[in-house]
ZAKE-436278 format. One record per atom (N, C-alpha, C): y, x, z; residue number from 1; atom name. Coordinates in nm, 2 decimals. Last residue first. Layout:
! ZAKE-436278
[[Y,X,Z],NUM,"CA"] ...
END
This chain:
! ZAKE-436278
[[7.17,0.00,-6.32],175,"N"] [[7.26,-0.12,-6.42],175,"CA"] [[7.30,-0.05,-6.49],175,"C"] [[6.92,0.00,-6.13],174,"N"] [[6.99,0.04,-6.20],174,"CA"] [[7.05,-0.04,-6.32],174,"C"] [[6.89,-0.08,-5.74],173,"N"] [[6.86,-0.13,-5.90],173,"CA"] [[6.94,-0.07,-5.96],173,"C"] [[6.65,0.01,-5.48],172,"N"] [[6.78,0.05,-5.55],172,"CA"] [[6.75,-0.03,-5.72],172,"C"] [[6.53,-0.04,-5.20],171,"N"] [[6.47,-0.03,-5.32],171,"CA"] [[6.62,-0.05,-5.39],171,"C"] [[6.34,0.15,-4.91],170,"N"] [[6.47,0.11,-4.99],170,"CA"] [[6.48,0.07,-5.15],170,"C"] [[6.16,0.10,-4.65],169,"N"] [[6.15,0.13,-4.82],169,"CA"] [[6.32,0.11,-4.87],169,"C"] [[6.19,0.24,-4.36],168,"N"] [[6.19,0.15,-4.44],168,"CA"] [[6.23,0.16,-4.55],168,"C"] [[5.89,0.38,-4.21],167,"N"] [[5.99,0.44,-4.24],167,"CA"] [[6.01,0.28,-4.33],167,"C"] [[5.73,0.21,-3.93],166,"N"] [[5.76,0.25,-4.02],166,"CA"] [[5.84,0.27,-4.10],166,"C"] [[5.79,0.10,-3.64],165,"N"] [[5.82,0.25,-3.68],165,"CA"] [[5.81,0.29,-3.80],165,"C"] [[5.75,-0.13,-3.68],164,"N"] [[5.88,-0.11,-3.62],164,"CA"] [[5.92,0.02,-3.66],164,"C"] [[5.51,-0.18,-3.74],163,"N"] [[5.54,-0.20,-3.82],163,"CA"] [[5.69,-0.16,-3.79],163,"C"] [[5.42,-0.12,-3.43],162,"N"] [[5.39,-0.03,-3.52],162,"CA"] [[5.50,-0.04,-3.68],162,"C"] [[5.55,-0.38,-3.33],161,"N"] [[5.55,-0.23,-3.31],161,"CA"] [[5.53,-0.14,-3.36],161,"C"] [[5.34,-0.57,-3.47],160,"N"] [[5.46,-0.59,-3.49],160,"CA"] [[5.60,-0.48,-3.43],160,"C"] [[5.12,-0.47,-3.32],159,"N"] [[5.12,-0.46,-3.47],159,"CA"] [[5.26,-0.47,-3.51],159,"C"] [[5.17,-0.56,-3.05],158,"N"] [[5.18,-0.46,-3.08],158,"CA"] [[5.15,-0.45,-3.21],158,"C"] [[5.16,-0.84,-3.06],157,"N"] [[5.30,-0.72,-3.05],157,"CA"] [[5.30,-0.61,-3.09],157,"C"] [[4.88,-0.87,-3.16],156,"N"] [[5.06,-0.93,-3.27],156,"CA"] [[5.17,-0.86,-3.24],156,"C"] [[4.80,-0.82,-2.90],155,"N"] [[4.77,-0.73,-3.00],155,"CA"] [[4.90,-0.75,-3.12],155,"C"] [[4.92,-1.07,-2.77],154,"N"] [[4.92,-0.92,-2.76],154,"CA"] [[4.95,-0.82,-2.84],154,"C"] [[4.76,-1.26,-2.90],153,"N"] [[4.91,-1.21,-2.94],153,"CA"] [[4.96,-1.11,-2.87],153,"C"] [[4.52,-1.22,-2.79],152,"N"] [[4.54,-1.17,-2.94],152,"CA"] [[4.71,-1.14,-2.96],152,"C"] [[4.53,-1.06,-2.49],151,"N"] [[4.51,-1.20,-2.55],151,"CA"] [[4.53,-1.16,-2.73],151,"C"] [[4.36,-0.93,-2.16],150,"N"] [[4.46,-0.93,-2.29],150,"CA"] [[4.45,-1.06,-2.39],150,"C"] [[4.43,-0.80,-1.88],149,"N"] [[4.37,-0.98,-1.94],149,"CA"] [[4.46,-0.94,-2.04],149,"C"] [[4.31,-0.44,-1.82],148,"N"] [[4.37,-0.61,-1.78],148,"CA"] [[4.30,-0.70,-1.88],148,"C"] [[4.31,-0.16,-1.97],147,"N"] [[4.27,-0.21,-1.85],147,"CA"] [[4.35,-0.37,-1.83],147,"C"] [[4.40,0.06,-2.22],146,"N"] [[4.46,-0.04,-2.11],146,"CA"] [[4.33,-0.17,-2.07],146,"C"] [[4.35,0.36,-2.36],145,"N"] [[4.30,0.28,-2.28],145,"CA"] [[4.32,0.16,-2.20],145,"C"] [[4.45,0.60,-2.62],144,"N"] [[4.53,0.50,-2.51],144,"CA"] [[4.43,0.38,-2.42],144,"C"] [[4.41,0.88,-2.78],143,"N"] [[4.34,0.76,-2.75],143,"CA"] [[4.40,0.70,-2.58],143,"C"] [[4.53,1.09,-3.02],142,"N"] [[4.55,1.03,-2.91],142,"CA"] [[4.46,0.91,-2.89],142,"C"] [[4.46,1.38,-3.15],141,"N"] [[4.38,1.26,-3.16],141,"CA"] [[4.48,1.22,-3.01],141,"C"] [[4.53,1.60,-3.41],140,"N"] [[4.55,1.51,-3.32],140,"CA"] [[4.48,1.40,-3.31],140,"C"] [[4.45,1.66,-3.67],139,"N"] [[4.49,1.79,-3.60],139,"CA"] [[4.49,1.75,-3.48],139,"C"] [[4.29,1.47,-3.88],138,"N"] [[4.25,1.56,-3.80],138,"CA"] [[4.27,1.67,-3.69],138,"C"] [[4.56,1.29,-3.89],137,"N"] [[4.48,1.39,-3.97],137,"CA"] [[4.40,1.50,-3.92],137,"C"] [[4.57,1.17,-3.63],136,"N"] [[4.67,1.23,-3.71],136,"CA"] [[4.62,1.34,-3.80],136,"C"] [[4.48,0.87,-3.47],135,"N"] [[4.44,1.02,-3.56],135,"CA"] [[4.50,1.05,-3.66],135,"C"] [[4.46,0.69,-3.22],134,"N"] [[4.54,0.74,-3.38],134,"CA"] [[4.51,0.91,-3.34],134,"C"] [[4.34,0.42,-3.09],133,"N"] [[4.32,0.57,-3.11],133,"CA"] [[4.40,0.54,-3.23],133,"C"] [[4.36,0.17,-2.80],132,"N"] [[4.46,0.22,-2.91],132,"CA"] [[4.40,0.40,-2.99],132,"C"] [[4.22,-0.05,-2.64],131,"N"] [[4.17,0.10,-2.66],131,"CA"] [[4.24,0.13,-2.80],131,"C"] [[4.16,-0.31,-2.41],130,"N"] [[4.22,-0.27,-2.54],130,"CA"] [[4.23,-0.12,-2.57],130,"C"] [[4.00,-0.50,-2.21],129,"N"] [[3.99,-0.35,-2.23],129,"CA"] [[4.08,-0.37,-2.40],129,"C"] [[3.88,-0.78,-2.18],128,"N"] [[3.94,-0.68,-2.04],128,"CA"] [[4.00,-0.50,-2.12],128,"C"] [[4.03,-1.06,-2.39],127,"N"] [[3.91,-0.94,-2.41],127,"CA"] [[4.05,-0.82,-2.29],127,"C"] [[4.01,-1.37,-2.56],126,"N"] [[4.08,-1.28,-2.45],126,"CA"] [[3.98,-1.17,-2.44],126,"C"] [[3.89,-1.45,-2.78],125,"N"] [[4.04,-1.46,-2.75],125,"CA"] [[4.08,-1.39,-2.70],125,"C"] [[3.60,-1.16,-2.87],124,"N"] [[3.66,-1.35,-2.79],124,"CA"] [[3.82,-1.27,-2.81],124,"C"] [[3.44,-1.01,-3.01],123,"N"] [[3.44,-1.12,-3.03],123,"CA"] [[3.51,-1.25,-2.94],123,"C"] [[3.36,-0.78,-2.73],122,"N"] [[3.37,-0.79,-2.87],122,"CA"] [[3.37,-0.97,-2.90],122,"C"] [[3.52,-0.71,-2.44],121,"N"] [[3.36,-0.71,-2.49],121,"CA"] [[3.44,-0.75,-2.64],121,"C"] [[3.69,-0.48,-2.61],120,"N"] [[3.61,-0.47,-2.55],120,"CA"] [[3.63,-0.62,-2.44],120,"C"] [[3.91,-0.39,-2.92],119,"N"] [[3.89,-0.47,-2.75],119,"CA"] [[3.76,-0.48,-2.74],119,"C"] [[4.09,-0.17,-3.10],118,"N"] [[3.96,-0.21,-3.03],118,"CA"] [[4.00,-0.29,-2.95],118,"C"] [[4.29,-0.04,-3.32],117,"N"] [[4.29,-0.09,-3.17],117,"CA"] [[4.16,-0.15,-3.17],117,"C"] [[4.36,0.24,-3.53],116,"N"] [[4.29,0.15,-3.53],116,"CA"] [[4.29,0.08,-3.34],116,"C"] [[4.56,0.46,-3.74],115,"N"] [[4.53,0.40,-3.57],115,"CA"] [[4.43,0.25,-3.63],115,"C"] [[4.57,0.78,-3.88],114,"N"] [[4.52,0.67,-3.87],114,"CA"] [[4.54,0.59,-3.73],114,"C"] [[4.83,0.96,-4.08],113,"N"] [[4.81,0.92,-3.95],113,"CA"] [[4.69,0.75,-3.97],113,"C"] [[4.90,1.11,-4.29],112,"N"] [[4.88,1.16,-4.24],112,"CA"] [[4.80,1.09,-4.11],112,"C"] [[4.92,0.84,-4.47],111,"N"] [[4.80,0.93,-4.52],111,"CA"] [[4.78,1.05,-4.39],111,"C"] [[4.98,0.53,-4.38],110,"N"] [[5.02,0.63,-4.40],110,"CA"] [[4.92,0.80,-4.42],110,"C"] [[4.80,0.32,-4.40],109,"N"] [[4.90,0.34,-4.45],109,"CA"] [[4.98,0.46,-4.50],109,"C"] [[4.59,0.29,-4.24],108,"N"] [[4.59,0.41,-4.24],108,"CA"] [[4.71,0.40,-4.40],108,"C"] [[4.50,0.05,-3.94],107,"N"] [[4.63,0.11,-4.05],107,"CA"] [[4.60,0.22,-4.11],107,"C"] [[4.34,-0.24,-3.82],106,"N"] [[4.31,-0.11,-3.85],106,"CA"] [[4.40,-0.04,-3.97],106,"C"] [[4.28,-0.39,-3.56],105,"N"] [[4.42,-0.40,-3.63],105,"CA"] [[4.33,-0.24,-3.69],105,"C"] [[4.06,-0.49,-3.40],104,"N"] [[4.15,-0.56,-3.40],104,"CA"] [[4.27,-0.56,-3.52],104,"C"] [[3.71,-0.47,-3.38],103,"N"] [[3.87,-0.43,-3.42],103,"CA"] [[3.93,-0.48,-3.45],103,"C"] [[3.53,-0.49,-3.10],102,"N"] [[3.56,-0.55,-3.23],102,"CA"] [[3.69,-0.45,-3.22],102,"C"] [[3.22,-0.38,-2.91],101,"N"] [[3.35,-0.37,-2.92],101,"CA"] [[3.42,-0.46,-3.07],101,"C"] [[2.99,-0.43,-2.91],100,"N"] [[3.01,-0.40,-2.77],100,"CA"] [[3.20,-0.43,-2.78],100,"C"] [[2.85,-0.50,-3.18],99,"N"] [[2.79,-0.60,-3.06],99,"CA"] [[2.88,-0.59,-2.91],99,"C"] [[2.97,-0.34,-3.37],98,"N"] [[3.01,-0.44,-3.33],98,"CA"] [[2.98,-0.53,-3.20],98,"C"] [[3.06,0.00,-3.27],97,"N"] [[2.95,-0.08,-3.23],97,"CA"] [[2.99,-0.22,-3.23],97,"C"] [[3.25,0.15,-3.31],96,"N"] [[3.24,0.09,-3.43],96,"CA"] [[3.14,-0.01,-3.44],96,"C"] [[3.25,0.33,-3.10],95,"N"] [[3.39,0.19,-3.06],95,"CA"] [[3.32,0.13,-3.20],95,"C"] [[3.12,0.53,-3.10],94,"N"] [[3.06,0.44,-3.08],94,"CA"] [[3.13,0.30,-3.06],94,"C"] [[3.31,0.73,-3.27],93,"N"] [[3.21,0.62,-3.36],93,"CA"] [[3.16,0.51,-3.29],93,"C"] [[3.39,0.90,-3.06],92,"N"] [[3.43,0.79,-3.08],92,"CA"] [[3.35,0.68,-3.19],92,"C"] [[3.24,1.15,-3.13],91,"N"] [[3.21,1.00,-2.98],91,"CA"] [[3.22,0.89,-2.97],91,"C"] [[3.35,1.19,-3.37],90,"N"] [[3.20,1.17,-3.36],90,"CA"] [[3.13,1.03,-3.23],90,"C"] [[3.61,1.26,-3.24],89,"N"] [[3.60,1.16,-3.33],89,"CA"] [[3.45,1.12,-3.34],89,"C"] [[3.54,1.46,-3.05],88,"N"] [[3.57,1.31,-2.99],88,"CA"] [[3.58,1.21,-3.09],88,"C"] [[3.49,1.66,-3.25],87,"N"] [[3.41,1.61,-3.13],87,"CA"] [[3.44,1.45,-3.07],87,"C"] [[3.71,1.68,-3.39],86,"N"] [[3.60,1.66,-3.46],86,"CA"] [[3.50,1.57,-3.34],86,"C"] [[3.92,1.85,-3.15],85,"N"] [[3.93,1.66,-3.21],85,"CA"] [[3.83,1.60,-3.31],85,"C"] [[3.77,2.01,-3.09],84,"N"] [[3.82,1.93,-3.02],84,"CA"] [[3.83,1.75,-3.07],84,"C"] [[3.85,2.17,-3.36],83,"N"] [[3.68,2.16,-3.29],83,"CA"] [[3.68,2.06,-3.18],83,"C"] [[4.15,2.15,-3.33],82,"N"] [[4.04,2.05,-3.43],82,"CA"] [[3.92,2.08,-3.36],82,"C"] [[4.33,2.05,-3.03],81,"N"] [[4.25,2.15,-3.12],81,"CA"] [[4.17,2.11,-3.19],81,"C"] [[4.44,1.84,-2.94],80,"N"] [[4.49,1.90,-3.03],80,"CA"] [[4.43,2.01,-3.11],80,"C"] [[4.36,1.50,-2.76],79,"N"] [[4.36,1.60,-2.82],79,"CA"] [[4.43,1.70,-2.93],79,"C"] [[4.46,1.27,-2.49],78,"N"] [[4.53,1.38,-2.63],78,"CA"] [[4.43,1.51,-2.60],78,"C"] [[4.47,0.97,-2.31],77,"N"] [[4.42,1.10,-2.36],77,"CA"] [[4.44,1.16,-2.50],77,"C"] [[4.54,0.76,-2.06],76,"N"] [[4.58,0.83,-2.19],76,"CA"] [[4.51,1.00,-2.21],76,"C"] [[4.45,0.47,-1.89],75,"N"] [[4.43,0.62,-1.96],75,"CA"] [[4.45,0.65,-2.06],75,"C"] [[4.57,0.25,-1.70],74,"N"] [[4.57,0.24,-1.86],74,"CA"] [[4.54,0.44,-1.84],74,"C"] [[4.51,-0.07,-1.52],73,"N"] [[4.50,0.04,-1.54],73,"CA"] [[4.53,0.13,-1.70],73,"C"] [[4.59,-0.28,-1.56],72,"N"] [[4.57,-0.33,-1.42],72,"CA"] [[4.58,-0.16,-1.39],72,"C"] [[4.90,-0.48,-1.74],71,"N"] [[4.79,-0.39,-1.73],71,"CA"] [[4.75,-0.34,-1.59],71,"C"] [[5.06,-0.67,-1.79],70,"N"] [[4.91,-0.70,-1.76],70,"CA"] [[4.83,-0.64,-1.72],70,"C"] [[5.32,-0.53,-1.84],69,"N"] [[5.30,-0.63,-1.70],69,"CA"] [[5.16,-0.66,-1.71],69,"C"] [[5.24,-0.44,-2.09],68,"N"] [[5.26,-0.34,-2.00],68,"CA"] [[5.21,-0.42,-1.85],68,"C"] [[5.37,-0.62,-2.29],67,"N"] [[5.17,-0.59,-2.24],67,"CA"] [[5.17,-0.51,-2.15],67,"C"] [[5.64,-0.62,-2.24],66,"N"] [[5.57,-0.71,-2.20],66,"CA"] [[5.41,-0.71,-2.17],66,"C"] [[5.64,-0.30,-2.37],65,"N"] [[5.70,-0.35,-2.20],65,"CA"] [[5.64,-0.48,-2.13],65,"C"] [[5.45,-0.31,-2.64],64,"N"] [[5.56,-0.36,-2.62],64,"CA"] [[5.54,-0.33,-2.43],64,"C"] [[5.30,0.03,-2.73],63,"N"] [[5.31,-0.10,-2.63],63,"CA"] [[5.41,-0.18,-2.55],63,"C"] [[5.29,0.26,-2.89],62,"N"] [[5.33,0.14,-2.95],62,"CA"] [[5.30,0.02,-2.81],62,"C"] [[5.43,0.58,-2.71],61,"N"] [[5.26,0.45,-2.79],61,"CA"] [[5.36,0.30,-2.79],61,"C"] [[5.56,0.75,-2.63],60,"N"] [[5.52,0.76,-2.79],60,"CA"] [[5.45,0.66,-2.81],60,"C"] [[5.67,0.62,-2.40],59,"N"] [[5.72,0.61,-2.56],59,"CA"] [[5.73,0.67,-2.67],59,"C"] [[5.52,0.64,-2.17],58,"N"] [[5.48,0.55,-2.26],58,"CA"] [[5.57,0.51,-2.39],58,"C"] [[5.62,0.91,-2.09],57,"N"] [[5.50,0.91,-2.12],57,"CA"] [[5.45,0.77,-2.26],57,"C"] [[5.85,0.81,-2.00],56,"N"] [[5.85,0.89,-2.07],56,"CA"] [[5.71,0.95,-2.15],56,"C"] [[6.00,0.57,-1.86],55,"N"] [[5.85,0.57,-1.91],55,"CA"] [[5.85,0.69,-2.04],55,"C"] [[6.16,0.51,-1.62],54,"N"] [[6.09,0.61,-1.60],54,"CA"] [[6.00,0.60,-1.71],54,"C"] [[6.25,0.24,-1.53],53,"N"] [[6.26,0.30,-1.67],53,"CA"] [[6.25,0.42,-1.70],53,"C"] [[6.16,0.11,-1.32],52,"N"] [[6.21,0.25,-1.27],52,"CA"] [[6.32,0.30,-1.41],52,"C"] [[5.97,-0.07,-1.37],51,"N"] [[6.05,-0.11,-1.29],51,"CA"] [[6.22,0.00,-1.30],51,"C"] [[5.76,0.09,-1.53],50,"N"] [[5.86,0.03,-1.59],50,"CA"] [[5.99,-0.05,-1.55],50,"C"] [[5.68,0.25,-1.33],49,"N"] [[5.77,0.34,-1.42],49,"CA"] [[5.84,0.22,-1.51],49,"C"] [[5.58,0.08,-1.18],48,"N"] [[5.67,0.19,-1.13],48,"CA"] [[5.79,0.23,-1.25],48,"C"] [[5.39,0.00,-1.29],47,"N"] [[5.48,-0.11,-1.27],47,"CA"] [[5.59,-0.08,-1.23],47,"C"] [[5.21,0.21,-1.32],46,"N"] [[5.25,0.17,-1.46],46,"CA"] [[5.45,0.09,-1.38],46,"C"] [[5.16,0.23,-1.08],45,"N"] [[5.24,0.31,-1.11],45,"CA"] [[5.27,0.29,-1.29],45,"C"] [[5.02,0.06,-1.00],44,"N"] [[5.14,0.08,-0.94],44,"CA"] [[5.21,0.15,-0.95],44,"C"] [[4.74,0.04,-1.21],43,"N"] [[4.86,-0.02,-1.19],43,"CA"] [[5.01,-0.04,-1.13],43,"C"] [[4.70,0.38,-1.27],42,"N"] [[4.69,0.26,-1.22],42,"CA"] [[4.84,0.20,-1.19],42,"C"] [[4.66,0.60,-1.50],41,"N"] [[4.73,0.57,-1.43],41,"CA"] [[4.72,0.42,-1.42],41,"C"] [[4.53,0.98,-1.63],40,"N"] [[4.51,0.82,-1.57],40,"CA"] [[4.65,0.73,-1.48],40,"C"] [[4.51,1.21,-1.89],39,"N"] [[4.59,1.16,-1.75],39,"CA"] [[4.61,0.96,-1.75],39,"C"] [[4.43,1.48,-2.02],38,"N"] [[4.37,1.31,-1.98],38,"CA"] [[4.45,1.25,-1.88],38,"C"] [[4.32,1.66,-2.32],37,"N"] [[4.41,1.63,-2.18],37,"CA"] [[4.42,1.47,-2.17],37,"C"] [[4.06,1.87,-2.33],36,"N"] [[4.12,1.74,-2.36],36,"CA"] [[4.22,1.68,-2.22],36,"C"] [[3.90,2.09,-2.28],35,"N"] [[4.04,2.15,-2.35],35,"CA"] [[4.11,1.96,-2.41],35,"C"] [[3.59,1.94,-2.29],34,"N"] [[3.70,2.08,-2.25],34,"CA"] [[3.79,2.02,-2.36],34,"C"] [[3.55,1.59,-2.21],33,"N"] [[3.56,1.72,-2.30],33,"CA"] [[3.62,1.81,-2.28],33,"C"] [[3.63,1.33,-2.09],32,"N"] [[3.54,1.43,-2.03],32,"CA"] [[3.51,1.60,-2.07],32,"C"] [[3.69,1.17,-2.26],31,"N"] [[3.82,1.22,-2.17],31,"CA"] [[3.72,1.34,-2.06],31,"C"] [[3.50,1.10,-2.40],30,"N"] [[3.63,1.19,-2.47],30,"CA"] [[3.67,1.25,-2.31],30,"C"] [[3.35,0.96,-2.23],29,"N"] [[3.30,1.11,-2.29],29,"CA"] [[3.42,1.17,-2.34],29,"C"] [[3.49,0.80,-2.16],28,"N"] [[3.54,0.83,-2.03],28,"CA"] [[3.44,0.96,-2.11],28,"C"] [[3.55,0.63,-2.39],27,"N"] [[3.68,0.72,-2.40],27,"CA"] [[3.60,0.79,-2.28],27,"C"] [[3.30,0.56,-2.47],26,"N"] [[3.34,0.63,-2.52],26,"CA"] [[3.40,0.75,-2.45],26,"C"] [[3.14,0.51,-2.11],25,"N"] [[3.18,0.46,-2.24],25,"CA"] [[3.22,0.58,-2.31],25,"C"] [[2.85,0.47,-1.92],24,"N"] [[2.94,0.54,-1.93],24,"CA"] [[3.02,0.55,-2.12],24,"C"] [[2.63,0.33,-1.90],23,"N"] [[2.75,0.23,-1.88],23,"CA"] [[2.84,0.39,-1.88],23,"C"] [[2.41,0.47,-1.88],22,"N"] [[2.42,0.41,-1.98],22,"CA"] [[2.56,0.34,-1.97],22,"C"] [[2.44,0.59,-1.64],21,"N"] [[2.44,0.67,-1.74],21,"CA"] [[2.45,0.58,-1.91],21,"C"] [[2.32,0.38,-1.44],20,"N"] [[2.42,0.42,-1.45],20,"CA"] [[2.47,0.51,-1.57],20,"C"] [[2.03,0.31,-1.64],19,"N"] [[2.22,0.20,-1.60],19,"CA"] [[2.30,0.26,-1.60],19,"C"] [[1.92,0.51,-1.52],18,"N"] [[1.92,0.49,-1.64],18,"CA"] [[2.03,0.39,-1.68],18,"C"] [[1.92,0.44,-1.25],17,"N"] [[1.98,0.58,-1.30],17,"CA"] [[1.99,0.58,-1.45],17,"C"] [[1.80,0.21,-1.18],16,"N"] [[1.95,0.21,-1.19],16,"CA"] [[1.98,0.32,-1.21],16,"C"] [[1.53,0.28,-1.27],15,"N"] [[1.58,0.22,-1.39],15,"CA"] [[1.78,0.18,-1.32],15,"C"] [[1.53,0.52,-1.09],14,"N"] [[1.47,0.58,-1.21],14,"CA"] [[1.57,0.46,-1.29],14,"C"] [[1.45,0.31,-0.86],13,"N"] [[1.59,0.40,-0.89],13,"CA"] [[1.60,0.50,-1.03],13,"C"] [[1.20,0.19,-0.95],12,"N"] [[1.37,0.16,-0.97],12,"CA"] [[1.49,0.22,-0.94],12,"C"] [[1.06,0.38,-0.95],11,"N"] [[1.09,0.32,-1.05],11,"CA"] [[1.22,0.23,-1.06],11,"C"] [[1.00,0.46,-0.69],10,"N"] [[1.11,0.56,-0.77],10,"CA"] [[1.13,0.45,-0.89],10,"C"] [[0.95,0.19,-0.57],9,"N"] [[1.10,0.25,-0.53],9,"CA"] [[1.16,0.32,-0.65],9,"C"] [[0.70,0.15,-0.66],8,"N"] [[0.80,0.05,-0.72],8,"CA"] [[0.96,0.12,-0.67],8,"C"] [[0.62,0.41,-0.53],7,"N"] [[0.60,0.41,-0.71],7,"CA"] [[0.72,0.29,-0.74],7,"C"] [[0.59,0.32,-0.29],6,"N"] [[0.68,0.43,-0.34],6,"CA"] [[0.71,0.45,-0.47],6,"C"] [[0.44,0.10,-0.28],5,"N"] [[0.58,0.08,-0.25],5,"CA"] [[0.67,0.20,-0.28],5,"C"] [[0.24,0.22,-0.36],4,"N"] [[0.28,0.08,-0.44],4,"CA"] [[0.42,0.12,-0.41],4,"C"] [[0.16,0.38,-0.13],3,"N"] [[0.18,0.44,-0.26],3,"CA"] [[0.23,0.36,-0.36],3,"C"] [[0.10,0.22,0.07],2,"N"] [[0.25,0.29,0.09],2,"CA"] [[0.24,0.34,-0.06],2,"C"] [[-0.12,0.08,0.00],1,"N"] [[0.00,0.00,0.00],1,"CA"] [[0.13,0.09,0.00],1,"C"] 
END
């Protein structure tokens, strides 16, 4: 009987060790990588900086102020060395998993720079995780992580953000 009960033990700690390892996501492999800079920040201190207008950090990324008030947590991570940024691109593939994640907005307009946004779980209105990467032709990889209750029009801001920064066409007539 004690040998039942030792065998059903390892076996289950055997199958919550195989859980825990399995619930470890993309970004937390990117952000795990030598020579990747990662810097996290919780809610009180997102609400800090926007209270504060302290957001020096948050104005290179496209996220209106308003998505900002939702967020519970948000990780930012930058790569810059290509062997670097090859690596986390490869990791990143796994965001292309439709079953775990969908896409939401995908640009590559511009030839130097790709962004694509994710939400996590995949397929609904509202979705806990939005996950911004842009890739700058291989030399750069930023990947943005926000944490909360997000909604599609959300995402509308921020597309409508992006579309903010692009350069605007001018079109001239000759007479």
């Amino acid at each position: 009987m004690n040998r039942l009960k030792l065998i059903f033990l390892v076996s289950i700690l055997a199958v919550v060790n195989l859980g825990v390892h399995a619930q470890s996501s993309p970004i937390d492999k990117v952000a795990e990588l030598d020579d990747v800079y990662s810097y996290y920040m919780p809610a009180f201190m997102i609400k800090g900086m926007v209270n504060m207008g302290g957001m020096d950090i948050l104005k290179a990324t496209p996220i209106p102020t308003g998505m900002l008030k939702k967020v519970t947590s948000m990780q930012f991570i930058m790569a810059s060395k290509k062997k670097v940024v090859k690596k986390a691109q490869k990791i990143l593939k796994d965001l292309d998993d439709t079953r775990k994640y969908s896409v939401l907005f995908r640009s590559s307009a511009n030839k130097e720079e790709k962004i694509v946004i994710y939400s996590y779980p995949a397929n609904r209105d509202t979705f806990s995780e939005a996950i911004l990467v842009v890739n700058e032709h291989d030399r750069q990889l930023i990947v943005l992580q926000l944490l909360g209750e997000f909604s599609m029009e959300d995402v509308e801001d921020i597309k409508d953000e992006l579309r903010d920064d692009e350069p605007e066409t001018t079109v001239t007539s000759i007479e």
